[in-house]
C-alpha positions in Angstrom: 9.5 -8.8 13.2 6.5 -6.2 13.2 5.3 -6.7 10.0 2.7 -3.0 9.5 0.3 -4.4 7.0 -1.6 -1.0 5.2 -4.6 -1.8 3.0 -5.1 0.6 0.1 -8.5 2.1 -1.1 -11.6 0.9 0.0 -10.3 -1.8 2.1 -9.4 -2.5 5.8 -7.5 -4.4 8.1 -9.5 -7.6 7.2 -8.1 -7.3 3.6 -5.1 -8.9 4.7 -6.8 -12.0 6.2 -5.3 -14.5 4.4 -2.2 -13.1 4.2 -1.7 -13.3 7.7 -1.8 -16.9 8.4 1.6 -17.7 6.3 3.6 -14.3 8.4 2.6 -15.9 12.0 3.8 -19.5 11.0 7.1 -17.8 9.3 7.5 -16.0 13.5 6.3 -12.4 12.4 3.9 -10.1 14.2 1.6 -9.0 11.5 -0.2 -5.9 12.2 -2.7 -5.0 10.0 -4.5 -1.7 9.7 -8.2 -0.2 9.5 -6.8 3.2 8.3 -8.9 6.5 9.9 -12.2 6.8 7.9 -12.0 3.0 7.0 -13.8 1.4 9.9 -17.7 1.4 8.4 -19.4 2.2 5.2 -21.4 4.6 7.0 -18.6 6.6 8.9 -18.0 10.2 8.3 -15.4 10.9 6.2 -15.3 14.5 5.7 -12.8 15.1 7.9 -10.3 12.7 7.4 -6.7 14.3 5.9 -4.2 12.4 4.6 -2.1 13.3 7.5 -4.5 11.4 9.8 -3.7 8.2 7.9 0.0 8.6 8.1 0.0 9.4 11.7 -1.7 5.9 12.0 0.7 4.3 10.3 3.5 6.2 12.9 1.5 5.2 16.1 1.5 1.2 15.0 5.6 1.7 14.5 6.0 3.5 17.9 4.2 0.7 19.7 6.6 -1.8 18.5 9.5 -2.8 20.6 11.7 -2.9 17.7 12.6 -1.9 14.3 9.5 -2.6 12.2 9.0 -4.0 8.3 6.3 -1.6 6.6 4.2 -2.8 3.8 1.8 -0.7 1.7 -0.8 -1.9 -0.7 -1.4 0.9 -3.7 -2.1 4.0 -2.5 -1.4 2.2 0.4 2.7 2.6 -0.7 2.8 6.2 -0.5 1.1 6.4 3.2 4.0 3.7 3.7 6.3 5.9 2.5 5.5 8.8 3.9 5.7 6.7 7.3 9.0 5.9 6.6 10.0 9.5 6.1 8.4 10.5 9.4 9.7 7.0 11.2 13.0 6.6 9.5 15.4 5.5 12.0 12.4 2.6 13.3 11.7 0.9 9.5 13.9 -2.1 8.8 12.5 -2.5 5.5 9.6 -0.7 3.2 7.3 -2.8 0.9 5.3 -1.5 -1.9 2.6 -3.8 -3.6 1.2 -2.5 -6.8 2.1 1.1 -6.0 4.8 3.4 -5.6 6.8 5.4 -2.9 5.3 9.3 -2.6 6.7 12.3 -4.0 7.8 15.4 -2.0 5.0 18.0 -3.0 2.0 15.9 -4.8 -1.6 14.2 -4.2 -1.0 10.3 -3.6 -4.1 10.1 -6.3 -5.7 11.5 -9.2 -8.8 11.2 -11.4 -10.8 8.9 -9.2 -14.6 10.3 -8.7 -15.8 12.0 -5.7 -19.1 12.0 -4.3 -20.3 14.1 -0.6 -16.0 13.9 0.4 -15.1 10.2 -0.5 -14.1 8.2 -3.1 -15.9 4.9 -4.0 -15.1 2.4 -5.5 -15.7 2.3 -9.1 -17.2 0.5 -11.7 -15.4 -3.0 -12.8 -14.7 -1.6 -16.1 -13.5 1.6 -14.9 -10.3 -0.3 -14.6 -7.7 -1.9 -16.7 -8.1 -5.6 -17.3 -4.6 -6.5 -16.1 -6.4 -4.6 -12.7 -8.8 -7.4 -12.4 -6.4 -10.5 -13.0 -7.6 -13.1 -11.1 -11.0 -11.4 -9.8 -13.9 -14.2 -11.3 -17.2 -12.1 -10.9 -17.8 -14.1 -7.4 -14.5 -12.2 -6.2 -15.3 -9.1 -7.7 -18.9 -9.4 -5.9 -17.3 -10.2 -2.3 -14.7 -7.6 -3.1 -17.7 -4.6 -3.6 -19.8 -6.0 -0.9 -16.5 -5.5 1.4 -15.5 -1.9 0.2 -15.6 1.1 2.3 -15.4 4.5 0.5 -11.9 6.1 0.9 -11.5 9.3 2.8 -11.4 12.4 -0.4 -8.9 14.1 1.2 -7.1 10.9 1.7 -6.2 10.9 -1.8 -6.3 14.1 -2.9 -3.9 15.7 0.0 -0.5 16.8 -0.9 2.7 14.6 0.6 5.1 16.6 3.2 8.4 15.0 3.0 11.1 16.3 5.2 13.7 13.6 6.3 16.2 12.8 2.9 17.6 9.5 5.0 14.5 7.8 4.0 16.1 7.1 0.5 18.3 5.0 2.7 15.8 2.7 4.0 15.9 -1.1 1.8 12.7 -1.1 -0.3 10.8 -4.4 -2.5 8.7 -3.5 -4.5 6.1 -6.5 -5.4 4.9 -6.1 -8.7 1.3 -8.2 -9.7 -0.5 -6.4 -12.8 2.4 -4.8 -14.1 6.0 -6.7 -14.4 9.3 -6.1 -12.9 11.0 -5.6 -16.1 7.9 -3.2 -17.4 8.3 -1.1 -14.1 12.0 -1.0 -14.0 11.3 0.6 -18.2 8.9 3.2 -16.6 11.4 4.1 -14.8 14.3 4.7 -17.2 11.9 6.3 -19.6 11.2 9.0 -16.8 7.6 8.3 -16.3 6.6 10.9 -13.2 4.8 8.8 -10.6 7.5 6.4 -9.9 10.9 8.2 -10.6 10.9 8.6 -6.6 12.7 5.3 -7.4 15.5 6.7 -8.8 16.5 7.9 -5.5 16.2 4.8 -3.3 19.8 3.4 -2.8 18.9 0.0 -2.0 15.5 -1.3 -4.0 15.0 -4.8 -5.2 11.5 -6.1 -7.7 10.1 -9.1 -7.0 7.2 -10.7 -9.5 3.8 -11.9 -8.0 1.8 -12.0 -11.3 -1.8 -11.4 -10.9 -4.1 -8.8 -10.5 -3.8 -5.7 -8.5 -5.2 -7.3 -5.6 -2.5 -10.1 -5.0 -3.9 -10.7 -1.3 -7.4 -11.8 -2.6 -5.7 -13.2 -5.8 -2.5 -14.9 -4.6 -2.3 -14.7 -0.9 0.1 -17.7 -0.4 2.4 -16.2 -3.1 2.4 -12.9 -1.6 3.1 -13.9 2.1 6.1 -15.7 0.9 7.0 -12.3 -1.2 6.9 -10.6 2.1 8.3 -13.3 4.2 11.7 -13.3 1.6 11.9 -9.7 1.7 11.9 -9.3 5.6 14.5 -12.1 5.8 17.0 -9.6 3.6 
Protein backbone atom coordinates (compact mmCIF):
# COMPACT_ATOMS: atom_id res chain seq x y z
CA UNK A 1 0.00 0.00 0.00
CA UNK A 2 0.85 3.86 -0.45
CA UNK A 3 1.78 4.69 2.79
CA UNK A 4 1.62 9.16 2.64
CA UNK A 5 4.07 9.83 5.33
CA UNK A 6 3.47 13.94 6.58
CA UNK A 7 6.08 15.35 8.84
CA UNK A 8 4.69 18.00 11.32
CA UNK A 9 6.42 21.40 12.16
CA UNK A 10 9.75 22.12 11.26
CA UNK A 11 10.54 18.98 9.64
CA UNK A 12 10.57 17.36 6.11
CA UNK A 13 10.40 14.41 4.21
CA UNK A 14 13.87 13.24 5.62
CA UNK A 15 12.21 13.08 9.18
CA UNK A 16 10.90 9.88 8.35
CA UNK A 17 14.21 8.30 7.36
CA UNK A 18 14.35 5.67 9.59
CA UNK A 19 11.05 4.91 9.52
CA UNK A 20 11.06 3.94 6.13
CA UNK A 21 13.34 1.10 6.03
CA UNK A 22 10.90 -1.24 8.27
CA UNK A 23 7.55 -0.09 5.62
CA UNK A 24 9.65 -1.25 2.36
CA UNK A 25 10.72 -4.63 3.89
CA UNK A 26 6.84 -5.11 5.32
CA UNK A 27 5.93 -4.47 0.94
CA UNK A 28 4.63 -0.77 1.43
CA UNK A 29 5.26 2.24 -0.75
CA UNK A 30 6.23 4.90 1.71
CA UNK A 31 5.89 8.32 0.44
CA UNK A 32 7.16 10.85 2.50
CA UNK A 33 6.64 14.51 2.23
CA UNK A 34 8.60 17.96 2.16
CA UNK A 35 5.40 19.97 2.74
CA UNK A 36 5.26 23.62 0.59
CA UNK A 37 7.53 26.05 2.55
CA UNK A 38 9.54 23.08 4.01
CA UNK A 39 12.15 22.52 1.47
CA UNK A 40 15.15 25.04 2.87
CA UNK A 41 15.76 27.20 5.95
CA UNK A 42 16.05 30.06 3.75
CA UNK A 43 12.82 29.69 1.51
CA UNK A 44 10.14 32.21 1.56
CA UNK A 45 7.47 31.50 3.52
CA UNK A 46 5.15 34.32 3.41
CA UNK A 47 3.02 32.95 1.15
CA UNK A 48 2.40 29.61 2.00
CA UNK A 49 -1.54 28.93 3.28
CA UNK A 50 -2.54 26.12 4.85
CA UNK A 51 -4.41 25.15 1.86
CA UNK A 52 -1.17 24.82 -0.13
CA UNK A 53 -0.12 22.09 2.35
CA UNK A 54 -3.27 20.07 2.05
CA UNK A 55 -3.46 20.28 -1.57
CA UNK A 56 0.01 18.49 -1.36
CA UNK A 57 -1.06 15.99 0.62
CA UNK A 58 -4.17 15.48 -2.25
CA UNK A 59 -1.71 15.43 -5.28
CA UNK A 60 0.55 12.43 -3.48
CA UNK A 61 -3.02 10.45 -3.05
CA UNK A 62 -4.08 11.10 -6.72
CA UNK A 63 -0.81 9.78 -8.00
CA UNK A 64 -1.35 6.49 -6.41
CA UNK A 65 -2.89 3.69 -8.26
CA UNK A 66 -4.86 2.68 -5.38
CA UNK A 67 -6.48 3.38 -2.25
CA UNK A 68 -3.78 5.00 -0.01
CA UNK A 69 -2.93 4.74 4.01
CA UNK A 70 -2.42 8.53 5.31
CA UNK A 71 -0.27 9.16 8.26
CA UNK A 72 0.16 12.57 9.98
CA UNK A 73 2.70 13.55 12.53
CA UNK A 74 1.27 16.53 15.03
CA UNK A 75 0.08 19.17 13.31
CA UNK A 76 0.92 16.94 10.70
CA UNK A 77 -2.78 14.98 11.80
CA UNK A 78 -4.88 17.68 10.95
CA UNK A 79 -3.39 18.40 7.31
CA UNK A 80 -3.99 14.45 7.22
CA UNK A 81 -7.20 14.96 8.09
CA UNK A 82 -8.14 17.51 6.25
CA UNK A 83 -6.78 15.34 3.22
CA UNK A 84 -9.00 12.74 4.09
CA UNK A 85 -11.98 15.11 3.95
CA UNK A 86 -10.96 16.35 0.56
CA UNK A 87 -9.76 12.55 -0.68
CA UNK A 88 -12.35 10.52 1.06
CA UNK A 89 -13.33 7.83 -1.15
CA UNK A 90 -9.10 7.16 -1.97
CA UNK A 91 -7.88 6.80 2.09
CA UNK A 92 -7.95 3.20 3.26
CA UNK A 93 -6.90 4.19 6.60
CA UNK A 94 -5.87 7.71 8.56
CA UNK A 95 -2.99 7.71 11.11
CA UNK A 96 -2.50 10.32 13.62
CA UNK A 97 0.89 10.37 15.73
CA UNK A 98 0.94 12.74 18.64
CA UNK A 99 -1.89 14.91 17.27
CA UNK A 100 -5.39 14.97 16.46
CA UNK A 101 -7.85 15.02 13.49
CA UNK A 102 -8.95 18.97 12.56
CA UNK A 103 -12.06 20.61 13.37
CA UNK A 104 -14.56 22.11 10.95
CA UNK A 105 -13.92 26.01 11.45
CA UNK A 106 -10.50 26.35 13.58
CA UNK A 107 -6.54 27.21 13.21
CA UNK A 108 -4.64 23.63 13.33
CA UNK A 109 -2.34 25.71 15.99
CA UNK A 110 -2.13 28.16 18.62
CA UNK A 111 0.30 30.16 20.85
CA UNK A 112 3.45 29.26 18.99
CA UNK A 113 5.73 32.58 18.29
CA UNK A 114 5.97 34.19 15.07
CA UNK A 115 8.72 35.98 13.68
CA UNK A 116 8.78 37.87 9.66
CA UNK A 117 5.53 34.98 8.69
CA UNK A 118 7.01 31.67 10.26
CA UNK A 119 7.16 29.82 13.14
CA UNK A 120 10.48 28.44 14.60
CA UNK A 121 11.10 26.23 16.49
CA UNK A 122 11.34 26.99 20.01
CA UNK A 123 13.33 26.84 22.82
CA UNK A 124 13.85 23.11 24.52
CA UNK A 125 12.17 24.28 27.55
CA UNK A 126 9.44 25.92 25.81
CA UNK A 127 8.04 22.39 25.89
CA UNK A 128 6.71 19.84 28.25
CA UNK A 129 9.22 17.28 29.43
CA UNK A 130 7.04 14.36 28.42
CA UNK A 131 7.66 16.40 24.77
CA UNK A 132 11.22 15.64 24.93
CA UNK A 133 11.09 11.86 26.03
CA UNK A 134 13.79 10.23 24.60
CA UNK A 135 15.68 13.47 23.05
CA UNK A 136 19.45 13.22 24.92
CA UNK A 137 20.89 16.84 24.14
CA UNK A 138 22.95 15.14 21.03
CA UNK A 139 19.30 14.46 19.62
CA UNK A 140 17.96 17.56 20.50
CA UNK A 141 21.16 19.33 18.81
CA UNK A 142 20.65 17.20 15.41
CA UNK A 143 16.99 17.79 15.76
CA UNK A 144 17.56 22.07 15.77
CA UNK A 145 20.28 21.81 13.31
CA UNK A 146 17.65 19.90 10.95
CA UNK A 147 14.54 22.32 11.51
CA UNK A 148 13.01 24.43 9.01
CA UNK A 149 10.74 27.23 10.23
CA UNK A 150 6.95 26.34 9.56
CA UNK A 151 5.01 28.30 7.14
CA UNK A 152 2.69 31.16 9.78
CA UNK A 153 -0.17 30.72 7.89
CA UNK A 154 0.33 27.09 7.98
CA UNK A 155 -0.67 27.01 11.44
CA UNK A 156 -2.59 29.74 12.00
CA UNK A 157 -5.23 29.12 8.89
CA UNK A 158 -8.69 28.06 9.58
CA UNK A 159 -9.67 24.21 8.46
CA UNK A 160 -12.62 23.99 5.57
CA UNK A 161 -14.34 20.79 6.09
CA UNK A 162 -16.99 19.85 3.68
CA UNK A 163 -17.42 16.06 3.12
CA UNK A 164 -19.22 14.34 6.57
CA UNK A 165 -18.13 10.64 5.07
CA UNK A 166 -14.71 11.28 6.31
CA UNK A 167 -15.97 10.21 9.92
CA UNK A 168 -16.26 7.01 8.11
CA UNK A 169 -12.73 6.49 7.20
CA UNK A 170 -10.78 3.79 10.04
CA UNK A 171 -8.45 5.99 12.09
CA UNK A 172 -5.25 4.82 14.79
CA UNK A 173 -4.28 7.08 16.53
CA UNK A 174 -0.45 6.44 17.93
CA UNK A 175 -0.08 7.89 21.17
CA UNK A 176 3.95 8.57 22.47
CA UNK A 177 4.01 11.48 25.16
CA UNK A 178 0.62 11.18 26.17
CA UNK A 179 -1.11 7.55 26.81
CA UNK A 180 -4.01 5.85 25.27
CA UNK A 181 -5.92 5.59 28.37
CA UNK A 182 -4.98 9.55 29.21
CA UNK A 183 -6.32 10.53 25.63
CA UNK A 184 -9.32 8.30 25.58
CA UNK A 185 -10.09 10.54 29.41
CA UNK A 186 -9.55 13.85 27.40
CA UNK A 187 -11.91 12.79 25.44
CA UNK A 188 -14.86 11.90 27.77
CA UNK A 189 -14.08 14.91 29.79
CA UNK A 190 -14.90 17.02 26.60
CA UNK A 191 -11.49 18.63 26.23
CA UNK A 192 -12.02 20.80 22.76
CA UNK A 193 -9.06 19.88 20.56
CA UNK A 194 -9.72 16.27 20.21
CA UNK A 195 -13.55 15.80 20.59
CA UNK A 196 -13.35 15.53 16.59
CA UNK A 197 -12.97 11.95 18.01
CA UNK A 198 -16.16 11.62 19.11
CA UNK A 199 -17.36 11.43 15.70
CA UNK A 200 -15.07 8.93 13.98
CA UNK A 201 -16.99 5.55 13.76
CA UNK A 202 -14.22 3.29 13.54
CA UNK A 203 -10.90 4.61 15.73
CA UNK A 204 -8.58 2.35 17.48
CA UNK A 205 -5.26 3.81 20.13
CA UNK A 206 -2.29 2.12 20.02
CA UNK A 207 0.77 3.01 22.73
CA UNK A 208 4.31 3.88 21.41
CA UNK A 209 5.64 5.45 24.66
CA UNK A 210 8.16 8.10 24.17
CA UNK A 211 8.55 11.39 23.28
CA UNK A 212 6.60 13.41 20.86
CA UNK A 213 8.98 12.67 18.26
CA UNK A 214 8.56 8.67 18.11
CA UNK A 215 10.39 8.57 14.56
CA UNK A 216 13.70 10.02 16.03
CA UNK A 217 12.89 8.36 19.43
CA UNK A 218 11.45 4.85 18.53
CA UNK A 219 11.53 4.45 14.82
CA UNK A 220 11.43 0.54 14.86
CA UNK A 221 8.47 0.72 17.28
CA UNK A 222 6.66 3.09 15.24
CA UNK A 223 7.11 1.36 11.76
CA UNK A 224 5.63 -1.63 13.29
CA UNK A 225 2.65 0.70 14.80
CA UNK A 226 2.04 1.67 11.20
CA UNK A 227 2.74 -1.53 9.63
CA UNK A 228 -0.24 -3.26 12.24
CA UNK A 229 -2.53 -0.56 11.46
CA UNK A 230 -2.34 -0.80 7.60
CA UNK A 231 -2.71 -4.56 7.87
CA UNK A 232 -6.43 -3.82 9.63
Amino acid sequence: MDIILIPGLWLDASSWDDVIPALERAGHRPRPLTLPGLDAKDADRSTITLQDHVDAVTAAIDDADTKVAVVGHSLGAGVASAAVDARVDRVARAIYIGGFPAADGEALGAGFTVADGEVPLPEWDSFDEADLGGLDDAARARFRARAIPSPEHAVTDVVHLSDERRYDVPVTVICPEFSAAQLQSWIAQGAPPVQEFTKLHDVEYVDVSTGHWPQFTRPADLAQAIIDAVAK
